[in-house]
The first five atom37 places (N, CA, C, CB, O) and aatype in JSON, in Angstrom:
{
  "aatype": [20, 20, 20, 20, 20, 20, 20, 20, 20, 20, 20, 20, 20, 20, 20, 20, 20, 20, 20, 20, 20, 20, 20, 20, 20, 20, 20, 20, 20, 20, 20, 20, 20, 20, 20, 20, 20, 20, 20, 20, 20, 20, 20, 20, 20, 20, 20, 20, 20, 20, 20, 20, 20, 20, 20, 20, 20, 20, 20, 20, 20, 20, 20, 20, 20, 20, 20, 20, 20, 20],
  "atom_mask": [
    [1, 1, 1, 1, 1],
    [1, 1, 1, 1, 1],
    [1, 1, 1, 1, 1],
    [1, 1, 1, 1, 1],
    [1, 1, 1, 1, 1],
    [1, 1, 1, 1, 1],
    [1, 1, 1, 1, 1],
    [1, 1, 1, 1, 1],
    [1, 1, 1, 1, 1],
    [1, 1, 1, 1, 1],
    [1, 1, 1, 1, 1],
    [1, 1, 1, 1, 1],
    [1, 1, 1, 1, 1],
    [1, 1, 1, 1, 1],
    [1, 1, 1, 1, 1],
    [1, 1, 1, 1, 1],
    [1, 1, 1, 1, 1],
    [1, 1, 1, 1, 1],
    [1, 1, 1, 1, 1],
    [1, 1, 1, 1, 1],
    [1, 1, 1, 1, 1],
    [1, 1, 1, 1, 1],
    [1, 1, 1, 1, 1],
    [1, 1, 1, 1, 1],
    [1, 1, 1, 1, 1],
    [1, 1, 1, 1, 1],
    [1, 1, 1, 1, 1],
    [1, 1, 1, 1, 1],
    [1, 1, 1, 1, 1],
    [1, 1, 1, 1, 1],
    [1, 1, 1, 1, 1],
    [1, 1, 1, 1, 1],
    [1, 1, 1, 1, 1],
    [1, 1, 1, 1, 1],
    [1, 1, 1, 1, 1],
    [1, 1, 1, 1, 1],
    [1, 1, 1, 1, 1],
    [1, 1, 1, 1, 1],
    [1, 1, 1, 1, 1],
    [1, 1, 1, 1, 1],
    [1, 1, 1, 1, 1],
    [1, 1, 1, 1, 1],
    [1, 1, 1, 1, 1],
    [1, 1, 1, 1, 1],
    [1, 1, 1, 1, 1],
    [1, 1, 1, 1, 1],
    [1, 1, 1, 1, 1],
    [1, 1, 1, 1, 1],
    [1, 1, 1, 1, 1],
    [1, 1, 1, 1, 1],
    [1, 1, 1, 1, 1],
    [1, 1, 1, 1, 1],
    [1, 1, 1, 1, 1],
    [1, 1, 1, 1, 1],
    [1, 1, 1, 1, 1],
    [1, 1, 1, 1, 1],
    [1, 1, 1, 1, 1],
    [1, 1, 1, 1, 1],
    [1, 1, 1, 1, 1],
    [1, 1, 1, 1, 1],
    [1, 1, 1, 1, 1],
    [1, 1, 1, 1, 1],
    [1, 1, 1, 1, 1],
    [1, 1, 1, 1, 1],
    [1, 1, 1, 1, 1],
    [1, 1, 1, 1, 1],
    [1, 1, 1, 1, 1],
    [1, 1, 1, 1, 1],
    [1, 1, 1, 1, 1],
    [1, 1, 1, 1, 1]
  ],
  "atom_positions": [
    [[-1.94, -6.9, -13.38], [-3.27, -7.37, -13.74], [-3.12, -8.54, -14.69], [-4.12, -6.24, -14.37], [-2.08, -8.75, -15.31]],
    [[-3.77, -8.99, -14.75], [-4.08, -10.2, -15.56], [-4.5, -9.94, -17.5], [-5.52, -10.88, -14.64], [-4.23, -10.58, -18.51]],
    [[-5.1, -8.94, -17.28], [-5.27, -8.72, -18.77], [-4.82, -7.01, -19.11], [-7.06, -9.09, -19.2], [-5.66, -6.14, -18.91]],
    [[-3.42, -6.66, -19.62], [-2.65, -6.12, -20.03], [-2.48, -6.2, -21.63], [-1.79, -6.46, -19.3], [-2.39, -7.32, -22.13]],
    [[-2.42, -5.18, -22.36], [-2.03, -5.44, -23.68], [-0.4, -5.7, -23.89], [-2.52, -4.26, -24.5], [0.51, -5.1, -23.32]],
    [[-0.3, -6.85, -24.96], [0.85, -6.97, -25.76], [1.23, -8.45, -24.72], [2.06, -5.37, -25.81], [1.56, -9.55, -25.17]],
    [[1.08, -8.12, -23.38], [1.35, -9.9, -22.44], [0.62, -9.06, -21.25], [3.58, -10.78, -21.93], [0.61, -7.94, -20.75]],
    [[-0.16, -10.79, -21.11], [-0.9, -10.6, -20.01], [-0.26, -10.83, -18.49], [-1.97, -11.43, -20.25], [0.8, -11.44, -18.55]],
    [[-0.54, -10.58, -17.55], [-0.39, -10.27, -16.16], [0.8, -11.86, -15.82], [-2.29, -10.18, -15.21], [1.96, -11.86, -15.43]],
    [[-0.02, -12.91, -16.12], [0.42, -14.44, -15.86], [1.8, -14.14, -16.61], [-0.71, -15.88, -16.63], [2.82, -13.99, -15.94]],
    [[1.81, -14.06, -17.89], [3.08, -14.21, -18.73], [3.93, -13.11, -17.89], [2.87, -13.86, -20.53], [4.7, -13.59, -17.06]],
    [[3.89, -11.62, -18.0], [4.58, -11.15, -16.96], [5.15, -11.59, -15.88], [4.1, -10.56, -16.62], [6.35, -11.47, -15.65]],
    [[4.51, -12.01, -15.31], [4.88, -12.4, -13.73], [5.88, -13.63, -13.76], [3.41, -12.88, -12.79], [6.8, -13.77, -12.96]],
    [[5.49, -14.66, -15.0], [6.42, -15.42, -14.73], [7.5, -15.5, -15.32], [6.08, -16.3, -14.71], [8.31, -16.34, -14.92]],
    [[7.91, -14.4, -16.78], [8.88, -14.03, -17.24], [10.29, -13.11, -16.08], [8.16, -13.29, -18.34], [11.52, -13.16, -16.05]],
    [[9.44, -12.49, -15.44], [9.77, -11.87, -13.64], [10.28, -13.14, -13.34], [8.25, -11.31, -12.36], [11.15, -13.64, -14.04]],
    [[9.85, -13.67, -12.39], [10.8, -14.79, -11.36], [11.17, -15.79, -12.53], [9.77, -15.75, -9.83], [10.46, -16.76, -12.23]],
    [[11.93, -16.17, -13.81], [12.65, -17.33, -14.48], [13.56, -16.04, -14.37], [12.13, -18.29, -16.09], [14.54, -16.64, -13.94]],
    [[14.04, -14.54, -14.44], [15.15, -13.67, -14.23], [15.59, -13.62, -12.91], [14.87, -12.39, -14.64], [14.82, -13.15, -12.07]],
    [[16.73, -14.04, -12.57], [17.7, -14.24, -10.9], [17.14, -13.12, -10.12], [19.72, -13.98, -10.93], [16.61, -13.25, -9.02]],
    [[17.36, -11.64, -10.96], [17.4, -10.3, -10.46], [16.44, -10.13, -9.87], [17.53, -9.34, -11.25], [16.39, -9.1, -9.19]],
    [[15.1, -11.17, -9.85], [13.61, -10.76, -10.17], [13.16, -11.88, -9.26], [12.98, -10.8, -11.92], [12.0, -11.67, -8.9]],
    [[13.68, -13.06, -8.72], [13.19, -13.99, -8.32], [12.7, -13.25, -6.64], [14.25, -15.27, -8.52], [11.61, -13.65, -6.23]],
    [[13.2, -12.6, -6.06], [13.0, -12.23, -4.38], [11.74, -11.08, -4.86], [14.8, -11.34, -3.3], [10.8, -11.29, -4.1]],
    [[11.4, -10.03, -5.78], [11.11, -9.16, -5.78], [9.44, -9.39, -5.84], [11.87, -8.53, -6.65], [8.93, -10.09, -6.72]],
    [[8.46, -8.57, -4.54], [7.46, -8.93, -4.33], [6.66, -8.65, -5.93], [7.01, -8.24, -3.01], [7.03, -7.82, -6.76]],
    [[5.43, -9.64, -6.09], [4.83, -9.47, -7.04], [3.02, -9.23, -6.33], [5.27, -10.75, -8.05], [2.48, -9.92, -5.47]],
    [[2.57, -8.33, -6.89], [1.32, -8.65, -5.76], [-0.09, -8.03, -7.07], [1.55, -7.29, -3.7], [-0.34, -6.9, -7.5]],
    [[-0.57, -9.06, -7.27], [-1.78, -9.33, -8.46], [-3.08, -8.51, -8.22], [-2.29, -10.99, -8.49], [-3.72, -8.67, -7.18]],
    [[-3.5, -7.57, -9.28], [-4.71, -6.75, -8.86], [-5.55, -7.15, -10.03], [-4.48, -5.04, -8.66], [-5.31, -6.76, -11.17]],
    [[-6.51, -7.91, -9.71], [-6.95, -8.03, -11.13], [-8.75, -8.53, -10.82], [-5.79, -9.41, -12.11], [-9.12, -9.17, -9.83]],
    [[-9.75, -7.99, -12.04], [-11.07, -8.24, -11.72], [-11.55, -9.96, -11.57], [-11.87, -7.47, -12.86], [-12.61, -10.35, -11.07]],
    [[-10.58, -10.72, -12.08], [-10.68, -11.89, -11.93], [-10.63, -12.3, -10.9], [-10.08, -12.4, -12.46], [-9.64, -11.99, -10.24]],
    [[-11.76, -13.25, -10.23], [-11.42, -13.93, -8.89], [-12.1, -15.42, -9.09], [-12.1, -13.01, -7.46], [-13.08, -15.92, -8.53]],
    [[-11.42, -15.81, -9.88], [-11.19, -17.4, -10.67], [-10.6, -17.88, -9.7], [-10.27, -17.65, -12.12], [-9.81, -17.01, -9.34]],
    [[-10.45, -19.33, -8.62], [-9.7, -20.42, -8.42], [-8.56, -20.76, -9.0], [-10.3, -21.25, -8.58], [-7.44, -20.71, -8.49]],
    [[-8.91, -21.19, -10.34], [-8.11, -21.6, -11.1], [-6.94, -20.74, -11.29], [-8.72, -21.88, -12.11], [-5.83, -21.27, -11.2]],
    [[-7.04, -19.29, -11.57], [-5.87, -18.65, -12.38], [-5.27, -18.16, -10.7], [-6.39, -17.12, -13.87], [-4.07, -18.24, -10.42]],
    [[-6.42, -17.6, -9.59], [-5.25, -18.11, -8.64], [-4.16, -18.91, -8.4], [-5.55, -18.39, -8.01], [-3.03, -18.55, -8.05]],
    [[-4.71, -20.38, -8.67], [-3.51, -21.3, -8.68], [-2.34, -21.35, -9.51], [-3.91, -22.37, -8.83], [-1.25, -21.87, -9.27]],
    [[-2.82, -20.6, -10.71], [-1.56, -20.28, -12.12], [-0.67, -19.34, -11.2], [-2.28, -19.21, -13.95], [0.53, -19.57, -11.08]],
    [[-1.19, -18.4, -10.62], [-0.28, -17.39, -10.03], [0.3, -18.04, -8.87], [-0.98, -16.04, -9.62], [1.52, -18.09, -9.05]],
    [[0.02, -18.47, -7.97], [0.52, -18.95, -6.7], [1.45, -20.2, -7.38], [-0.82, -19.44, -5.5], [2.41, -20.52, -6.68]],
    [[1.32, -20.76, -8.35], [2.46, -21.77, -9.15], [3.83, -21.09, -9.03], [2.12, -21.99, -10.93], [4.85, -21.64, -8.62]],
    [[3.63, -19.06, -9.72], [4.46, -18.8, -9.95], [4.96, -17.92, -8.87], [4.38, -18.54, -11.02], [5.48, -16.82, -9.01]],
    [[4.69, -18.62, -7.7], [4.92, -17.53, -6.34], [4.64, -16.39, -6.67], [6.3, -17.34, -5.71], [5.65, -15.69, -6.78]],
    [[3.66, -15.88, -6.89], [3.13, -14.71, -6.81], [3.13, -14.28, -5.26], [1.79, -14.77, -7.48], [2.71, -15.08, -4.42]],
    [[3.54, -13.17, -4.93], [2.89, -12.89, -3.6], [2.15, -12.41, -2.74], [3.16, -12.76, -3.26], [2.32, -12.21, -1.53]],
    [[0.78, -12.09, -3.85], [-0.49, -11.36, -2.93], [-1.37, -11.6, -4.09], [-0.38, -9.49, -2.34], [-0.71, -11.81, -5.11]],
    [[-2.45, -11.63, -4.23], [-4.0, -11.83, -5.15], [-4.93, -10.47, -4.46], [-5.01, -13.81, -4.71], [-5.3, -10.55, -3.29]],
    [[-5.21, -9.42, -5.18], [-6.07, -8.8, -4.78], [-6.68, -8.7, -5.6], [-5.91, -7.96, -4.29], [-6.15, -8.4, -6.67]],
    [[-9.03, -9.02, -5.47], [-9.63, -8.92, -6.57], [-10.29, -7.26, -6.12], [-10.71, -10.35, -6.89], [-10.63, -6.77, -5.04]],
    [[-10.25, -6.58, -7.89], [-10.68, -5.52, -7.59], [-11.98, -5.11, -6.96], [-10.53, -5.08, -8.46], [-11.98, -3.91, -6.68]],
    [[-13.16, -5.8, -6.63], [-13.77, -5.72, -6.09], [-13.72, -5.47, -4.78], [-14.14, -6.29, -6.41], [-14.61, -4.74, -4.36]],
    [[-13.06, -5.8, -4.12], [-12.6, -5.57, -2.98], [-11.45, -4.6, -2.48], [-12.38, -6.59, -2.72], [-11.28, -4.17, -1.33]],
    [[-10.57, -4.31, -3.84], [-9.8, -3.43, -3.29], [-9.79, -2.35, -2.74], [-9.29, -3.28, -3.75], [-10.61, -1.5, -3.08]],
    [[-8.81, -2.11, -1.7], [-9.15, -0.54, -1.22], [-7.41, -0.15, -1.22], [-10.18, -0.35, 0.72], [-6.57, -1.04, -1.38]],
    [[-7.05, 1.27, -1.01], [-5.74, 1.48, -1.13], [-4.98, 1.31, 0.37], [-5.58, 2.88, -1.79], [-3.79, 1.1, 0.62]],
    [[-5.67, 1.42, 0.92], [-5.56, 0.36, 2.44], [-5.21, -0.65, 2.23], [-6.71, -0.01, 3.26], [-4.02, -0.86, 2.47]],
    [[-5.87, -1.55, 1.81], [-5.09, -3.28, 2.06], [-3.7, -3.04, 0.84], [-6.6, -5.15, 1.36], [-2.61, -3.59, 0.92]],
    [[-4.1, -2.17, -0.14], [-2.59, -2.67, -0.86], [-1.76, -2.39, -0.46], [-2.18, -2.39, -1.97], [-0.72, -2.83, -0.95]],
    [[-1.7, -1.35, 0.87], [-0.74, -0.73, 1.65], [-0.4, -1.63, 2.44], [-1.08, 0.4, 2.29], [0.71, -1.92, 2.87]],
    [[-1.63, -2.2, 2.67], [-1.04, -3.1, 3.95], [0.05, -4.2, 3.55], [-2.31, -3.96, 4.7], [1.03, -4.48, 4.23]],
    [[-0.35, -4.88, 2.12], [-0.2, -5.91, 1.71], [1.48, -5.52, 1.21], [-1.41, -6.36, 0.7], [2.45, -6.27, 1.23]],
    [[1.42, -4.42, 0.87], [3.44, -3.82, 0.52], [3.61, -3.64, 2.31], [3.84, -1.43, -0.79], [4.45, -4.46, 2.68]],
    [[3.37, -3.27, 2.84], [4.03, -3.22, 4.13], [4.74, -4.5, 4.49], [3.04, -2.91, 5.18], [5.89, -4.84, 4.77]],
    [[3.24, -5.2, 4.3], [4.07, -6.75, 4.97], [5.43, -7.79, 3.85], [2.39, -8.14, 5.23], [6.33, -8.61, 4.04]],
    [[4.77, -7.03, 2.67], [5.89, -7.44, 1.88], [7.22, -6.76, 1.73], [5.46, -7.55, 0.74], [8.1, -7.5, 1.3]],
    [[7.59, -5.46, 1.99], [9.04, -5.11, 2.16], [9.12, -5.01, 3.22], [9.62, -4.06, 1.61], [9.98, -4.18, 3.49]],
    [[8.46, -5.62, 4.48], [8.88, -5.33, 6.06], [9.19, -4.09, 6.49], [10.0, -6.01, 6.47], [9.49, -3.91, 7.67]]
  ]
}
């Protein structure tokens, strides 16, 4: 998520892929925000899925790890 205490979702994610171990490993964003903008912060940091909670269901996040560990 995007707003996490102590570091938020963005700082996470991109502290994740600048670590080697961490660069392949799917990242997939659940957060009430459905901003443009901080999309694009995430997709900067190859993020690899945006889901806004409004829409979520545990269906698509399934779907969305399926297609991400094949």
């Amino acid at each position: 998520d995007i707003q996490m205490p102590r570091m938020d979702g963005l700082t996470f994610a991109d502290n994740l892929r600048k670590r080697e171990k961490y660069r392949s490993t799917p990242i997939i964003v659940v957060s009430s925000t459905d901003d443009e903008a901080m999309r694009r912060k995430f997709n900067d940091i190859d993020v690899n899925s945006f889901i806004i909670k409004s829409e979520f269901e545990r269906g698509n996040l399934l779907d969305e790890v399926r297609t991400l560990i094949g």
